[in-house]
C-alpha positions in Angstrom: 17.5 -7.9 -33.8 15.0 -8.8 -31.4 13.2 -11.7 -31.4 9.8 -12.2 -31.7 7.7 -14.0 -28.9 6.8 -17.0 -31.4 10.3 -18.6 -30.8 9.7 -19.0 -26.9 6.7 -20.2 -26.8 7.7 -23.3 -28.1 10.5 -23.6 -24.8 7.2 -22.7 -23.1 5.3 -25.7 -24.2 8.2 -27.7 -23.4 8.2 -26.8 -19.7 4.7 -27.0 -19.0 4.0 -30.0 -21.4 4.7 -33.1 -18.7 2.4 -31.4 -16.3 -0.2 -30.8 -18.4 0.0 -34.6 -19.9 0.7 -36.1 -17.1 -2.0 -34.5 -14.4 -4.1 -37.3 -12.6 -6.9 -35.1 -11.9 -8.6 -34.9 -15.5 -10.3 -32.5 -16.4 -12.1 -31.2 -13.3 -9.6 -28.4 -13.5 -9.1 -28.3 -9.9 -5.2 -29.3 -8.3 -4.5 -30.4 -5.4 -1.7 -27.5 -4.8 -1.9 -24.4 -5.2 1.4 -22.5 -6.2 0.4 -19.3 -6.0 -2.2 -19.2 -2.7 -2.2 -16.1 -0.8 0.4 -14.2 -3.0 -0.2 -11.1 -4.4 0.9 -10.5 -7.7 0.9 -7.4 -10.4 -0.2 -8.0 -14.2 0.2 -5.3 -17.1 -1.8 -5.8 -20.4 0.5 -4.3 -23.2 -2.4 -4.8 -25.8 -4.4 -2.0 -27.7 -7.8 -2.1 -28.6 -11.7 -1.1 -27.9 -11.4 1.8 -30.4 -12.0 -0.4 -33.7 -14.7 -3.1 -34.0 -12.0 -5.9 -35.6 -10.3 -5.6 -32.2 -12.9 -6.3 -30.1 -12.1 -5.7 -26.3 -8.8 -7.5 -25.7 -8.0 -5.7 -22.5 -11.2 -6.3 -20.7 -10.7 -10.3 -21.9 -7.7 -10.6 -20.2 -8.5 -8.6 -16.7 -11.4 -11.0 -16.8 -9.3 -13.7 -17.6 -6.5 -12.7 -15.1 -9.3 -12.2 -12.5 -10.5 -16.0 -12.8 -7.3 -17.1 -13.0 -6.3 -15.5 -9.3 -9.4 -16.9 -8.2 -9.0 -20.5 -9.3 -5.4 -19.9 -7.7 -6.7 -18.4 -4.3 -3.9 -15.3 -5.0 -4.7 -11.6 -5.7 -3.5 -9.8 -9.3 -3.6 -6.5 -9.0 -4.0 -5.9 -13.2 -3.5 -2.3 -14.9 -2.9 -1.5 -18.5 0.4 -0.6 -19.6 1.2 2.9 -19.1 4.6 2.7 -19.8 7.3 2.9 -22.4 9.8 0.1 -21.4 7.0 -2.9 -20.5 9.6 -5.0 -20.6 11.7 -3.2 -18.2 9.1 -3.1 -15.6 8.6 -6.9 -16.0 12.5 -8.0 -16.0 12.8 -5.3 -12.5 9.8 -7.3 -10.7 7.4 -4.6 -10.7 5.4 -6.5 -12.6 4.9 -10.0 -12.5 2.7 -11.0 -15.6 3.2 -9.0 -18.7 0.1 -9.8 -21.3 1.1 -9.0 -24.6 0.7 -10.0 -28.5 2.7 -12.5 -29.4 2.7 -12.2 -33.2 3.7 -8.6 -33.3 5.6 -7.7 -29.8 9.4 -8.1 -29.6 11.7 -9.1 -26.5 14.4 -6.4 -26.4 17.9 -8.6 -26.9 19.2 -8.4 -23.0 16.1 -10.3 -22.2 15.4 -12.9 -24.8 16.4 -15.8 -22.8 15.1 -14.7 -19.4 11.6 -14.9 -20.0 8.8 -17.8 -20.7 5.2 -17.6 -22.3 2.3 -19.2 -22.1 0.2 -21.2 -24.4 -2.1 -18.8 -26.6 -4.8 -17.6 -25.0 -6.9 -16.5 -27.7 -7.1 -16.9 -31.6 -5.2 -13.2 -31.5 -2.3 -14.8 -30.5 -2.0 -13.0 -26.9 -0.4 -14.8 -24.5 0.9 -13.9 -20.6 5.0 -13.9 -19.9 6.9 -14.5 -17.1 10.6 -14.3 -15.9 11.9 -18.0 -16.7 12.6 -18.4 -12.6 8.7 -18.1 -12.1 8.4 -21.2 -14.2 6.2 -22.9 -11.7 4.1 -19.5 -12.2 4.2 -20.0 -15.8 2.7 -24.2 -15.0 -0.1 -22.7 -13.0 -1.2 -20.7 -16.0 -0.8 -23.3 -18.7 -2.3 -26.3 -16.5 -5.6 -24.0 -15.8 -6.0 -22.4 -18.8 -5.5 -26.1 -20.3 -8.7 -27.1 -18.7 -10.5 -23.4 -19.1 -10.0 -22.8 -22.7 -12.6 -26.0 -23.5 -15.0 -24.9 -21.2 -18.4 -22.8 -22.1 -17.7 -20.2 -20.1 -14.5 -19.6 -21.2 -16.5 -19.9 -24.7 -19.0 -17.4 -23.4 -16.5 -14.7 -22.6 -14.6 -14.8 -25.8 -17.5 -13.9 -27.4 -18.6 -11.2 -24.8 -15.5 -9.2 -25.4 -14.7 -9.7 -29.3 -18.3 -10.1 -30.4 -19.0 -7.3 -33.4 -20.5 -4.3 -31.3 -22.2 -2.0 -32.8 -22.2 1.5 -31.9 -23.7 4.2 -33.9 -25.1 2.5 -36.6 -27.9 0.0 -37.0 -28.5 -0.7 -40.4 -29.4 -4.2 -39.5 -32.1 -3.4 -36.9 -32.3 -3.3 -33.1 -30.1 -4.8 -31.1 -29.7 -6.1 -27.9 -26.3 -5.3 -26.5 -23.5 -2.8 -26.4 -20.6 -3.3 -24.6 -19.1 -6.2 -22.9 -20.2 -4.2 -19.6 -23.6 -3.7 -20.2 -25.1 -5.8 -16.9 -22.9 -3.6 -15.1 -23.9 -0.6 -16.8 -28.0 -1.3 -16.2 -27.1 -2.6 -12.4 -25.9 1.2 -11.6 -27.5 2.6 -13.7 -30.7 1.5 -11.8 -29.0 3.1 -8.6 -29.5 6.9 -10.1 -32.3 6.2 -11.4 -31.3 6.4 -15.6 -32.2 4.6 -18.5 -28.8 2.7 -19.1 -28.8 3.5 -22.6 -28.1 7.3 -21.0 -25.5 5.6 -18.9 -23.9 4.0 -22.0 -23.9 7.1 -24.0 -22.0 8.9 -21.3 -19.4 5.8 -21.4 -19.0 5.5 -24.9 -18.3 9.3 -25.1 -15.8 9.0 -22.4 -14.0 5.9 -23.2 -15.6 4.0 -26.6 -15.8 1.0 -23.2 -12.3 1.2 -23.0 -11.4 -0.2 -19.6 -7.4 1.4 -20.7 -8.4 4.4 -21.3 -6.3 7.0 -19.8 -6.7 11.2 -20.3 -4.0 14.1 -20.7 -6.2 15.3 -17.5 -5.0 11.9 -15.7 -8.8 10.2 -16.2 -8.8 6.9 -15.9 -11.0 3.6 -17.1 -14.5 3.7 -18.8 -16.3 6.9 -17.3 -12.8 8.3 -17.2 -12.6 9.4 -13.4 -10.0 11.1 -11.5 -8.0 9.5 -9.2 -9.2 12.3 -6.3 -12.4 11.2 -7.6 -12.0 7.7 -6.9 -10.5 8.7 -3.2 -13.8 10.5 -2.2 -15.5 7.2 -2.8 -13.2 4.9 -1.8 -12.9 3.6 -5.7 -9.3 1.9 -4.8 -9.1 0.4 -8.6 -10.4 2.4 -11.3 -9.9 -0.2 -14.2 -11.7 -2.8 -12.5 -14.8 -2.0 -14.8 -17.5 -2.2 -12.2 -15.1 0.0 -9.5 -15.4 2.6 -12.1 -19.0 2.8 -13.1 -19.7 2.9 -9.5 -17.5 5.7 -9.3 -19.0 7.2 -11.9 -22.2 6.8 -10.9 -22.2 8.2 -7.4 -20.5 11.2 -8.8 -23.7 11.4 -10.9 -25.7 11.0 -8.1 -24.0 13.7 -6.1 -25.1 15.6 -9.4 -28.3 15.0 -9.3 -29.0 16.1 -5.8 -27.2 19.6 -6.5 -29.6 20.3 -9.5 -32.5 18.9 -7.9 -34.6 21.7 -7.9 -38.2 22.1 -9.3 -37.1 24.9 -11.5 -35.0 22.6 -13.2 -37.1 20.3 -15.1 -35.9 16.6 -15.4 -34.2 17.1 -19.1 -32.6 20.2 -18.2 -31.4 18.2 -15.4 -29.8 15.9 -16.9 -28.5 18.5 -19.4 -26.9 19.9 -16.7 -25.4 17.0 -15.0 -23.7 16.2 -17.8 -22.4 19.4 -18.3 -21.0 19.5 -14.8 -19.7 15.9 -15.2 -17.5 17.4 -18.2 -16.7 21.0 -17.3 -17.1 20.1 -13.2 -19.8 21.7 -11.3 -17.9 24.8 -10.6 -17.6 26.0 -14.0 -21.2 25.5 -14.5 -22.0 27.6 -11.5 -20.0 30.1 -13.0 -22.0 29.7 -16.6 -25.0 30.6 -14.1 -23.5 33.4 -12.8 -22.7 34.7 -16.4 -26.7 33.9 -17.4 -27.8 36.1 -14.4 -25.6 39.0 -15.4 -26.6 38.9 -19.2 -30.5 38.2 -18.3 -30.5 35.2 -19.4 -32.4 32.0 -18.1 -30.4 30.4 -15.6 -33.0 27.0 -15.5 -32.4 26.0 -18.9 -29.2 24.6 -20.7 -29.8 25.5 -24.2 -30.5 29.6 -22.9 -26.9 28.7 -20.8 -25.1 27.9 -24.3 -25.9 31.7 -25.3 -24.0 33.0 -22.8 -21.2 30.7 -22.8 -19.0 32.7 -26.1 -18.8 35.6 -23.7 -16.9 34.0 -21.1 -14.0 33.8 -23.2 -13.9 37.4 -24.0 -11.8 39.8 -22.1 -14.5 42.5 -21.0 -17.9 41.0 -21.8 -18.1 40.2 -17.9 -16.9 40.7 -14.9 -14.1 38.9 -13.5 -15.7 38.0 -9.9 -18.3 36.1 -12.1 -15.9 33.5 -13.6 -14.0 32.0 -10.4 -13.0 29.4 -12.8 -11.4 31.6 -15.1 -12.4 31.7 -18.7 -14.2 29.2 -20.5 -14.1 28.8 -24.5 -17.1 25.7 -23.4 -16.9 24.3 -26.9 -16.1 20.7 -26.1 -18.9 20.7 -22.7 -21.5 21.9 -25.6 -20.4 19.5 -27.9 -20.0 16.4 -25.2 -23.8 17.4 -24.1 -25.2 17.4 -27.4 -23.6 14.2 -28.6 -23.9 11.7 -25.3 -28.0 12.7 -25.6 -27.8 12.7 -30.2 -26.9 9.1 -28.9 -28.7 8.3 -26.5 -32.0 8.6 -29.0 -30.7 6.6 -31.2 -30.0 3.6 -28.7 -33.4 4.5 -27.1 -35.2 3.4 -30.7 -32.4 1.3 -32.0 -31.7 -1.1 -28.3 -33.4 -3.3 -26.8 -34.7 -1.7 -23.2 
């Protein structure tokens, strides 16, 4: 049987309990040593959530929370959600160094119940961040900061940024003011392309319900879901770092924007066809153009380009040097149109500008 993380954390406490009771400084939450300086170190969150509203955003808390830990320490934590089927495995092999998981409902396989340590809850979910039992002077670091951190407002402050009730797509309680845990990043770029961020937010909810873990079949990664040959043309180097990613996204959009800038594309058909091209990939819309131009259809507009889109799937209807892309059924890029800009009136009357 495996035991449940519960039943270490109380060897945990027992560890860390002198230093924390014994510290000189206070509560200035500053030491005069710093353990970890100048290493770098890999984290894995082994948490769900950011799909249902009772789980809040628990993987965004902890990168933040990771992210101001490494800077109180003066180290680098180079943080990823797990991918992985043996998280345990990839913790016990020193691939990864910090393994952030749920203490009330995670189980350490048998072989290595007594090799690893846990912090102190982090949260009132129970999460907490292990360690192999040598890094027990890792394992002080965390518990004397987070000691001083957890009583501080803005340790307050973030809690309720990322398990806060978010609403999405209903307001039944009038307008509100916020969406996401992300949304000052979100209005920072998307001031850069020149949107309303309540577009921008659309777009990311569609891809990613502000999902920092979210991970495609496709190999898309973080909230606007972008490809890691994306993220190279931009030199994106970590695409759940929330902010690495909308930029990412964001100058992709930008490219976008200059291809269809053309004055017989008016400014909603241009966006129209941004986003089509940020789902389908510019190529494939090109070809939908191609398709328009042989059927006589209207090549500037996005709802004539729907029309001709059911013939691309069709052996015969057009000519094979037209589609370069191959074939394209187009359902979900119609659909993923129509429902990021659906939303995106409802957040323009129901959220605060």
């Amino acid at each position: 049987m495996r035991p449940i993380i519960k039943t270490i954390l109380a060897l945990s406490f027992i560890l860390i309990h002198p230093v924390l009771s014994s510290s000189d400084e206070g509560h200035n939450g500053e030491k005069i040593d710093f353990f970890l300086e100048g290493k770098e170190l890999s984290a894995m969150v082994n948490i769900n959530g950011g799909i249902y509203l009772s789980q809040g955003h628990p993987v965004g808390f902890h990168f933040d929370l990771l992210n101001r830990f490494a800077k109180h320490q003066k180290c680098n934590i180079k943080i990823a959600p797990s991918q992985e089927k043996d998280h345990w495995k990839s913790l016990m092999d020193g691939t990864t160094d910090i393994l952030v998981v749920d203490a009330a409902g995670d189980s350490i396989p048998d072989q290595y119940a007594d090799k690893v340590i846990s912090s102190l809850y982090l949260n009132d979910k129970e999460h907490v961040w292990v360690v192999k039992k040598e890094n027990y002077n890792m394992l002080q670091s965390m518990n004397y900061w987070f000691g001083y951190y957890s009583h501080t407002r803005e340790f307050r402050n973030m809690q309720n940024k990322y398990y806060r009730m978010y609403r999405r797509n209903t307001f039944t309680n009038g307008p509100v003011s916020v969406l996401s845990p992300y949304d000052q990043i979100i209005k920072q770029y998307a001031r850069s392309i020149g949107w309303d961020w309540r577009l921008l937010a659309s777009l990311i909810y569609q891809e990613s319900k502000f999902r920092i873990s979210a991970k495609s079949g496709r190999d898309a990664h973080g909230l606007m879901q972008i490809l890691p040959s994306t993220a190279k043309k931009f030199d994106i180097v970590d695409l759940y770092d929330p902010e690495q990613n909308i930029k990412a996204g964001t100058l992709f959009i930008k490219r976008l924007i200059s291809l269809y800038n053309s004055h017989e594309i008016d400014s909603v058909n241009r966006v129209k066809f941004i986003l089509a091209a940020y789902n389908a990939g510019e190529g494939r819309v090109e070809d939908i153009r191609r398709a328009a131009d042989y059927k006589k259809i209207n090549r500037f507009e996005w709802d004539s380009l729907k029309q001709v889109i059911p013939y691309m799937s069709i052996h015969g209807e057009l000519p094979e040097e037209l589609l370069r892309h191959g074939k394209f059924k187009g359902t979900e890029t119609i659909n993923f149109v129509d429902e990021i800009l659906n939303r995106y009136e409802n957040y323009k009357m129901l959220v605060k500008k």
